[in-house]
C-alpha positions, -999 to +999 in steps of 0.1 A: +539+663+341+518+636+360+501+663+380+486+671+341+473+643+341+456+646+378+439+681+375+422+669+345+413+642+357+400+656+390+383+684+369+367+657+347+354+637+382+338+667+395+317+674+361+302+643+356+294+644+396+278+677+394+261+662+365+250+632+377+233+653+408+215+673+384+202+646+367+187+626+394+171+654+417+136+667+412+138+701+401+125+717+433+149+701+453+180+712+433+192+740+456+190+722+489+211+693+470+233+711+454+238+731+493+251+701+509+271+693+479+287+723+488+290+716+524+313+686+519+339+709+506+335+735+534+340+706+560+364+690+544+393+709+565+376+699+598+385+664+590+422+676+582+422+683+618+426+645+636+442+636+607+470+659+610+475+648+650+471+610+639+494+616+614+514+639+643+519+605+664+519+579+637+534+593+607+519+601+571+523+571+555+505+552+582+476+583+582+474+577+545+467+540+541+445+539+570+424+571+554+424+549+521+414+521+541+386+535+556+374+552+524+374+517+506+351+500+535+331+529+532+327+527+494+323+487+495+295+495+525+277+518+497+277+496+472+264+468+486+236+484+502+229+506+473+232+487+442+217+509+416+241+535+425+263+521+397+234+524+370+234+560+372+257+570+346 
């Protein structure tokens, strides 16, 4: 039932990010953008590689919080170096 709840919500995250991209790119420059939008997914299982061994030698739980870890620095990095990131909505 929860899952519900998590497809539409990861459907309704990807929209608004595909909007957002087309909002803020010049015109010409749309296909190159929207290319390494793309790219993120393909490379996504590469990064599913060290995580599998860390998890391997440390366990999943431990894999998980330290991925969420990193993930938060990185987002907190972003924001405070890029302000009027949050204005674009």
């Amino acid at each position: 039932f929860v899952l519900l709840f998590v497809g539409g919500g990861s459907s309704m995250f990807f929209i608004i990010i595909n909007t957002l991209i087309m909002r803020h790119t010049d015109q010409e420059l749309i296909g190159r953008v929207m290319s390494i939008y793309t790219w993120t997914f393909g490379l996504m299982p590469l990064a599913m590689i060290p995580s599998g061994a860390f998890a391997q030698f440390f366990g999943a739980p431990i894999t998980v919080i330290l991925s969420g870890g990193i993930l938060t620095l990185f987002l907190i990095l972003v924001m405070l170096r890029r302000p009027g990131l949050r204005e674009l909505g």
